[in-house]
N, C-alpha and C positions, 0 to 999 in steps of 0.2 A: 701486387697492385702498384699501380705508378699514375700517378696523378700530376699532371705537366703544371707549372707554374699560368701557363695560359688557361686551364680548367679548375681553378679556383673561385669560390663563391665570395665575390666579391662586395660587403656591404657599407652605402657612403651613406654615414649617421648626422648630421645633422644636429648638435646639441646631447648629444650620447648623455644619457642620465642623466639631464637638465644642464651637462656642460657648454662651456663657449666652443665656437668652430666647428667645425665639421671634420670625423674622423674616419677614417677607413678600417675595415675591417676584413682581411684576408682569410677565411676560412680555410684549413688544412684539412679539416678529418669534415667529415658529416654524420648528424646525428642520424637524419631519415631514412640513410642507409646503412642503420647499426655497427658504425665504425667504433661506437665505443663501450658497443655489448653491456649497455645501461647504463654505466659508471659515470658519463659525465657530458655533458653538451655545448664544449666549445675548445678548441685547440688552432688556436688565430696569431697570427701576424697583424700586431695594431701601428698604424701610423696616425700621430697625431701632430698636427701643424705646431709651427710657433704661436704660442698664447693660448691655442685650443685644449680642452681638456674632457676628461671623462668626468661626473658629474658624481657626488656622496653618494654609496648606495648599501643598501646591507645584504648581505650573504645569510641565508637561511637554507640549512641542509645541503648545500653545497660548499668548497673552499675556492677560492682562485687564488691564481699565484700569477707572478710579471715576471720577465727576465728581459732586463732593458739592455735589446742588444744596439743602440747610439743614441745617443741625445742627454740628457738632464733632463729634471723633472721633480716638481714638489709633489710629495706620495703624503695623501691623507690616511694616517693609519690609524682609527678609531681616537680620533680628536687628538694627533699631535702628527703635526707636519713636519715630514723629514726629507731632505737633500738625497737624490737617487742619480746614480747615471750606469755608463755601460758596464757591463759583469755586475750587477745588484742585483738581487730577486728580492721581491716584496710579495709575502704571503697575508693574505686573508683566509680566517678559518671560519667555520661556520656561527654564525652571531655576529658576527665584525663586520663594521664598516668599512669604508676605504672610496677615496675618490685618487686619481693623478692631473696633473696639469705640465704644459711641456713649460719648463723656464729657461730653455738655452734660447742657441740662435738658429738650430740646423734643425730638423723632422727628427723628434723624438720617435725611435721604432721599440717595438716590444714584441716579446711572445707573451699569451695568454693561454691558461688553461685554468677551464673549470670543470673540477670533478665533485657527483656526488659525495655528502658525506656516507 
């Protein structure tokens, strides 16, 4: 299967978990069509603007993980704030929290994946 960059599920968030700005959300895999044979429901290209961010949220039975391919970004990793930019991955595991916010000057990009625990 081949999935063209123009037939991507493209979703524009609006305060994404109570975040500032609006962020995009590039869907790769689909859940509705069993691309990920149970194990997980989401494998996304995130862009988030200058100053916008994804909002605290907790992870229960599932983990996500980020792999910040440009920008900077303060990564809330269960109540301590840490300095992230390209080549970092920031994992959440199941019970954890975690928010990001972009704090460069250029569109903070990332991969997301969240898989069942």
């Amino acid at each position: 299967m081949i999935r063209r960059k123009d037939e991507a599920e493209i979703k524009i968030n609006p305060h994404m978990r109570g975040g500032d700005g609006t962020v995009t959300v590039k869907g790769l895999l689909r859940k509705d069509e069993g691309e990920f044979y149970g194990k997980g429901r989401l494998f996304a290209e995130i862009d988030i603007p200058v100053g916008a961010s994804i909002g605290r949220h907790l992870h229960e039975g599932e983990m996500e993980t980020f792999y910040i391919l440009s920008g900077k970004a303060l990564f809330h990793d269960n109540g301590r704030d840490v300095e992230v930019g390209e080549g970092d991955v920031c994992y959440t595991a199941s019970g954890e929290e975690h928010a990001i916010r972009n704090i460069g000057e250029e569109e903070l990009r990332l991969m997301a994946l969240i898989l069942y625990q």
